[in-house]
MILO-345324 format. One line per 3 residues: number of its first residue (from 1); their letters; for each residue y, z, x of N, C-alpha, C. Coordinates in steps of 0.1 Angstrom, whole numbers. Layout:
! MILO-345324
NUM) a) Y/Z/X/Y/Z/X/Y/Z/X; ...
! end
This chain:
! MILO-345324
1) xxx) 106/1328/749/113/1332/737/109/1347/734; 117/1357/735/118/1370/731/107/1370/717; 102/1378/713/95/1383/697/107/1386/692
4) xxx) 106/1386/679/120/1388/673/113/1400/663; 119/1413/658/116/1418/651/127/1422/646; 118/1419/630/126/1421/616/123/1435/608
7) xxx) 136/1443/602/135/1455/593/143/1446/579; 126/1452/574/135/1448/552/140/1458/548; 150/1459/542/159/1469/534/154/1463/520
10) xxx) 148/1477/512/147/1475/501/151/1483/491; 153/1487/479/152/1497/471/143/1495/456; 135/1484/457/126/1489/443/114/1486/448
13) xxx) 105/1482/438/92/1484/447/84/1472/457; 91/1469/458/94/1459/470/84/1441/469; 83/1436/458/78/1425/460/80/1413/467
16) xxx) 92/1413/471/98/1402/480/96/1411/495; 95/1426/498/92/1428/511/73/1427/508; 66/1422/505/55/1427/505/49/1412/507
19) xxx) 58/1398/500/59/1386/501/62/1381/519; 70/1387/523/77/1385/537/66/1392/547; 60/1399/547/48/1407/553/37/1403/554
22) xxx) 37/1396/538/23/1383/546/24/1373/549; 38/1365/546/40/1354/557/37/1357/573; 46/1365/576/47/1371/592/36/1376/599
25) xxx) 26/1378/591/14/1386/600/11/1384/607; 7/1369/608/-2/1362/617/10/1357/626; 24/1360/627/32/1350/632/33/1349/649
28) xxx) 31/1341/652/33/1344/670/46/1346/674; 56/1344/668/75/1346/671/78/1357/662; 78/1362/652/85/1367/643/74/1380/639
31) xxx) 79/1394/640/69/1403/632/78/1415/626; 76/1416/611/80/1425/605/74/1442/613; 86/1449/619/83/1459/623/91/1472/615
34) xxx) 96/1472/604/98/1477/599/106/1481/586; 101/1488/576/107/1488/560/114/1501/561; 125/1501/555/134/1510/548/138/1508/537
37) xxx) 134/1521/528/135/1522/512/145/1526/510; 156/1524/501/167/1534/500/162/1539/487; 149/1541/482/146/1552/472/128/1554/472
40) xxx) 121/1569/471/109/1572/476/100/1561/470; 92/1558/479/86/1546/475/70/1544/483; 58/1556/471/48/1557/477/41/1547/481
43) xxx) 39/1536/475/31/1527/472/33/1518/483; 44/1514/491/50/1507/495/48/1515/510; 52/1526/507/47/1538/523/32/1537/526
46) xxx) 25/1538/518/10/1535/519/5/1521/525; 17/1511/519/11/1496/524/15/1494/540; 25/1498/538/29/1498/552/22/1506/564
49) xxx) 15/1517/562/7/1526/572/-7/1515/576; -13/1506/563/-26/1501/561/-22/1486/571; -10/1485/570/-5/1469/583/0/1479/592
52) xxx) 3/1491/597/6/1497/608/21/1491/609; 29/1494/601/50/1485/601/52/1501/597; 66/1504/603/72/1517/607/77/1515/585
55) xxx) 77/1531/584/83/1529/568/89/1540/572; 103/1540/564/117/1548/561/122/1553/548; 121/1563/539/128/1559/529/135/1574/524
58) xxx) 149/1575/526/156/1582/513/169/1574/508; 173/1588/497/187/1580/492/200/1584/499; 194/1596/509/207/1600/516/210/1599/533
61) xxx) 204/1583/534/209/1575/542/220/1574/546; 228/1577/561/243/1573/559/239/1560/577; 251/1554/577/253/1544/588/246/1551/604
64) xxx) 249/1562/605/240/1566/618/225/1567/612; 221/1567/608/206/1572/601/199/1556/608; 204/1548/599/202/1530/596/199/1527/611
67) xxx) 212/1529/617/213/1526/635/201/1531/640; 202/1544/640/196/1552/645/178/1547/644; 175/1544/631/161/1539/628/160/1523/630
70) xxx) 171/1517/636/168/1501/636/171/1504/652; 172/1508/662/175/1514/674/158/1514/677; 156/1526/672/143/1529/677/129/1524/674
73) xxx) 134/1513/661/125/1503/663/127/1485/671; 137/1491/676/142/1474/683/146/1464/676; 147/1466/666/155/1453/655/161/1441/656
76) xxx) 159/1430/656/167/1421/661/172/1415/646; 166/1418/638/173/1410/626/165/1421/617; 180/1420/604/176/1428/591/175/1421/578
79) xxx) 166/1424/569/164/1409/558/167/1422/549; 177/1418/537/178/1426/528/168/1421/514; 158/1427/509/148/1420/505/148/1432/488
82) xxx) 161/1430/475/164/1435/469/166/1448/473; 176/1451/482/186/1463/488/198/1465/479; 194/1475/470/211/1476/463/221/1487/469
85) xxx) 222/1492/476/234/1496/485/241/1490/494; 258/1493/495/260/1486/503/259/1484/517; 261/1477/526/257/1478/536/263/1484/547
88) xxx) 269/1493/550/279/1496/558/285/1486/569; 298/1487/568/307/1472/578/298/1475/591; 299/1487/601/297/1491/610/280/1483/619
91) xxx) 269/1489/603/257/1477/609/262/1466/606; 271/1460/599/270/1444/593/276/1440/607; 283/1443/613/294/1443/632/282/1447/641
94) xxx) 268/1455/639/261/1450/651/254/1441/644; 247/1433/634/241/1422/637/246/1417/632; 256/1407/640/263/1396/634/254/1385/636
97) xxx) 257/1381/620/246/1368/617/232/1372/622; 225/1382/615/214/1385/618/209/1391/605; 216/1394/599/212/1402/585/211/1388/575
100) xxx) 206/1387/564/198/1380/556/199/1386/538; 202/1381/534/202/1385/520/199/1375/508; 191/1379/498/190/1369/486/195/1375/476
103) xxx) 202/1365/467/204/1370/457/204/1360/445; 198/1368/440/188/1360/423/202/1349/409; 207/1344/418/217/1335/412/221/1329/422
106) xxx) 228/1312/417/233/1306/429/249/1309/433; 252/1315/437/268/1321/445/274/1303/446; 287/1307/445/291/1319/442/293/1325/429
109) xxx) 285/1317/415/282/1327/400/275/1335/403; 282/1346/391/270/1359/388/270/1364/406; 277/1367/414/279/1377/424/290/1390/421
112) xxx) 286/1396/434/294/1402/433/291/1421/433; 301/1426/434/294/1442/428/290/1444/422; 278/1452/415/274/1454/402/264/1444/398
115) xxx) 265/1430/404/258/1421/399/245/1421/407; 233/1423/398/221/1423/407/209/1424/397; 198/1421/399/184/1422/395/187/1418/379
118) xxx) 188/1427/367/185/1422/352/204/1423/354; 211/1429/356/223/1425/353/228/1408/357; 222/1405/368/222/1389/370/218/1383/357
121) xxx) 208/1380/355/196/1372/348/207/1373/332; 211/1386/328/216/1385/316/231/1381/310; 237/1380/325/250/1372/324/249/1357/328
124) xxx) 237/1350/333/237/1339/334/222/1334/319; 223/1342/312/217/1337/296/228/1339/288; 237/1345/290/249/1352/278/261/1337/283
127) xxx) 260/1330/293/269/1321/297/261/1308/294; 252/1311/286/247/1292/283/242/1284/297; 239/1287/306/239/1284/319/228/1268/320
130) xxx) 220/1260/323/214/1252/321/205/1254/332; 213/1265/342/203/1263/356/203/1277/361; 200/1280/366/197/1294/379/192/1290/392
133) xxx) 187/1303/396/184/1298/410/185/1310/423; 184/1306/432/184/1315/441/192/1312/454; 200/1320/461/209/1319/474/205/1330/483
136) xxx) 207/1323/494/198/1334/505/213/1334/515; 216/1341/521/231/1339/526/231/1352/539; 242/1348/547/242/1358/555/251/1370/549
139) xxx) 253/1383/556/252/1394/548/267/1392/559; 280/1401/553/291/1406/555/299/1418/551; 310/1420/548/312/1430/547/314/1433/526
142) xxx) 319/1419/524/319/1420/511/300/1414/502; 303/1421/492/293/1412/480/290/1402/481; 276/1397/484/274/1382/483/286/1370/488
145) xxx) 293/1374/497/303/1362/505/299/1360/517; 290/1362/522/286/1358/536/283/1347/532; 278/1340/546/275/1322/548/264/1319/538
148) xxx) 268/1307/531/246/1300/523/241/1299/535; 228/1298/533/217/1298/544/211/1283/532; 206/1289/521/202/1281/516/202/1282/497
151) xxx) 201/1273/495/199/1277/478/190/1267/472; 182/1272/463/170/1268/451/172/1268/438; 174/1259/431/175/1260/416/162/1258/404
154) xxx) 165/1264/396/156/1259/385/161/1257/371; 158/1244/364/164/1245/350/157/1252/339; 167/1254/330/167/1264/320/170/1255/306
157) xxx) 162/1261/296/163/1255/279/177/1263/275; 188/1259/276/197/1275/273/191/1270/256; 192/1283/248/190/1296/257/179/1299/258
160) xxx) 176/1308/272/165/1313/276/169/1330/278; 161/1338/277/162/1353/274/160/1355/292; 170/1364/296/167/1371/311/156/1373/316
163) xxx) 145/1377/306/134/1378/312/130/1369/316; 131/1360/307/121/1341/311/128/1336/325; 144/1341/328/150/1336/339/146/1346/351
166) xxx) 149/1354/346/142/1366/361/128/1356/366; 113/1352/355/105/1352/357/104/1335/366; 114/1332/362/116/1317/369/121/1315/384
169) xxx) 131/1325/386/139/1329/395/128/1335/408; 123/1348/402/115/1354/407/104/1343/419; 97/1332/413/89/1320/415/96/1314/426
172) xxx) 111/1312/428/117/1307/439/117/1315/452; 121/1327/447/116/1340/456/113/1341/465; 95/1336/459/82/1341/467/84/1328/477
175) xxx) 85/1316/467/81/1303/472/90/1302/489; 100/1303/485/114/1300/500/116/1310/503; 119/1323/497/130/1332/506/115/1333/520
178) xxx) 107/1334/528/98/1340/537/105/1324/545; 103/1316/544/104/1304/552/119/1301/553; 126/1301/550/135/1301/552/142/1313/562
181) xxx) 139/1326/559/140/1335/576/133/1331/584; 123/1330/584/120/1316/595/124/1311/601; 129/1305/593/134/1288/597/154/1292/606
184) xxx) 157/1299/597/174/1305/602/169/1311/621; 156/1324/619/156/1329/627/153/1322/644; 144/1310/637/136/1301/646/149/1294/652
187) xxx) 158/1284/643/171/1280/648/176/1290/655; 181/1302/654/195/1310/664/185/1309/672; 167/1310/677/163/1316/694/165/1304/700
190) xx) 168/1289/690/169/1276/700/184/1272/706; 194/1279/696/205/1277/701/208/1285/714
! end
């Protein structure tokens, strides 16, 4: 079985890439080889030098850049790990069904353009919602419509304020999103 190496696309300060990096350390199949920021991100460049994982980061990224830096570090799969840009069709056509995404509501509610991080959280407290949760899905050309991989829920007192849901949400996060690429990436090397 080939090593499989993963790049996280991030753009805030990356707690779900920082979560996925210490699952994988120790992993014998699977190693995070590298992060790309789509905004400067010292803290996160520093962590990455101290585990020796390749780090990338501006905002004026275009589709050759992306290639170009997932090329030269051999990429076989990309985890978008709170990436709010879109993804260009072009990479989403070289890794088909290889890219990975979560997103902090169960899809198909609260998707979509626009919908992400506290904008999520506040339209699923302004809708009375009883539940939340998290969907991890494959990445396409549109918004949050690629394939479920999987989904997590948690209940809610409605009402609960975005923050209390972010902080609930967040908890599902840590817990599944790392095992779950795993688990997807471990299935495609058996098929």
């Amino acid at each position: 079985m080939k090593h499989q190496r993963i790049a996280l696309f991030i753009s805030g300060k990356g707690s779900n890439a920082h979560n996925i990096m210490q699952f994988f350390q120790n992993h014998p199949d699977i190693s995070v080889s590298l992060v790309l920021s789509s905004v400067e991100n010292p803290e996160m460049k520093a962590h990455c030098k101290t585990q020796q994982i390749a780090f990338e980061s501006s905002s004026n990224l275009v589709f050759e850049d992306y290639l170009r830096i997932c090329q030269a570090k051999q990429i076989d799969w990309i985890i978008l790990a709170g990436f709010l840009k879109k993804v260009p069709a072009d990479l989403v056509h070289l890794f088909p069904n290889r890219m990975i995404n979560i997103h902090p509501a169960l899809l198909p509610n609260f998707g979509g353009k626009g919908m992400y991080g506290a904008h999520v959280h506040k339209a699923v407290a302004e809708s009375n919602m009883h539940f939340s949760g998290i969907t991890i899905h494959l990445v396409n050309e549109e918004f949050d419509k690629g394939k479920v991989l999987a989904q997590f829920a948690v209940s809610l007192n409605s009402p609960d304020s975005p923050e209390y849901i972010e902080t609930e949400v967040r908890k599902l996060e840590m817990k599944h999103f790392p095992s779950v690429i795993e688990s997807v990436i471990c299935s495609a090397l058996i098929e």
